[in-house]
C-alpha positions in Angstrom: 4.6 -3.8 -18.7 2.2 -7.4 -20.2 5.1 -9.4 -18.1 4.2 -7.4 -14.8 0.0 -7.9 -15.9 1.0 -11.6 -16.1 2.4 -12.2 -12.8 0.1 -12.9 -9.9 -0.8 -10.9 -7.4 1.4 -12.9 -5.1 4.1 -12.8 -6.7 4.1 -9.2 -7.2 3.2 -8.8 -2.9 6.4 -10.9 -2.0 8.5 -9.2 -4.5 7.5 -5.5 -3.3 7.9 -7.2 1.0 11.2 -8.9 -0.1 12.6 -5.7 -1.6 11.9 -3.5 1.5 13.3 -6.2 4.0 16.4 -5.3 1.9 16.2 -1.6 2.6 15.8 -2.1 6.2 12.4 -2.1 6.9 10.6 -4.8 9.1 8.7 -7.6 8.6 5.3 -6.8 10.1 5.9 -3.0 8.9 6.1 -4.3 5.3 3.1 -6.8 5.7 0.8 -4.0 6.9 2.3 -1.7 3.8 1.3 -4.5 1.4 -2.1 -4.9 2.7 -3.1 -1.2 3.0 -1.5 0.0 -0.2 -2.4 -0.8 -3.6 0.5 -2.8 -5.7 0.4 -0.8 -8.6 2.0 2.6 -6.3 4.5 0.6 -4.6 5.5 -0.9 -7.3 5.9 3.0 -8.8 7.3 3.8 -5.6 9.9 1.2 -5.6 10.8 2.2 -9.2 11.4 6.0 -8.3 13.6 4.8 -5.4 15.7 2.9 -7.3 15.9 5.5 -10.3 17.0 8.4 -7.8 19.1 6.2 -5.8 19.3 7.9 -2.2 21.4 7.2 0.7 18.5 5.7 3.2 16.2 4.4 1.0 13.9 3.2 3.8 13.5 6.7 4.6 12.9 7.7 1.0 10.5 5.3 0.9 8.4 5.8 3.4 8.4 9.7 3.1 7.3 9.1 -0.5 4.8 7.2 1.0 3.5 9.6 3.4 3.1 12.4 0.5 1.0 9.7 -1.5 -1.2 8.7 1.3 -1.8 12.4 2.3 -2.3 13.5 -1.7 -4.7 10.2 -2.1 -6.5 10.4 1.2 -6.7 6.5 1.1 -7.3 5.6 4.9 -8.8 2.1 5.4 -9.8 2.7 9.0 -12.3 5.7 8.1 -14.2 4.1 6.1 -14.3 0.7 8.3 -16.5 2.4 10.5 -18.8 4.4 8.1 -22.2 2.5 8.6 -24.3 1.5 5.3 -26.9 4.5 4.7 -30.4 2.8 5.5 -29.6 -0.5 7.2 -30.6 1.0 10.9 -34.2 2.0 9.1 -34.8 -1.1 7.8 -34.4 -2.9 10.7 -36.7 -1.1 12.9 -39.7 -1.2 10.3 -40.0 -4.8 10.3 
């Protein structure tokens, strides 16, 4: 676990994109993945796929994914457009 602390966090990102290529999933799907996804559960998810060794591990994968995201309700583009509480007040009192 110290040796995976150690690496950087770009080495870690290319390792976790370079290991999905090889189960079939694209490029720009695997980018998107990396960026919108903490390390620390793909790494966990990548572990668990390679522990229970299914058929189609893209599949696996991904639907392990999609149970994470759902039980974590991590979605990036809700809370993009949440505005900062107060900023619009400010404004118009000066």
């Amino acid at each position: 676990m110290e040796l995976q602390k150690k690496e950087t966090h770009y080495v870690r990102k290319k390792r976790i994109q370079s290991t999905l290529c090889t189960w079939g999933i694209g490029v720009g799907l695997t980018k998107r993945i990396t960026y919108r996804y903490p390390l620390n559960l793909l790494e966990k998810l990548i572990e668990e796929n390679e522990k229970r060794q299914p058929k189609d591990p893209a599949n696996y994968f991904l639907n392990g994914l999609k149970r994470s995201r759902i039980e974590h309700r991590s979605n990036r583009k809700f809370n993009r457009k949440r505005k900062p509480i107060g900023d619009d007040n400010r404004m118009h009192r000066m």
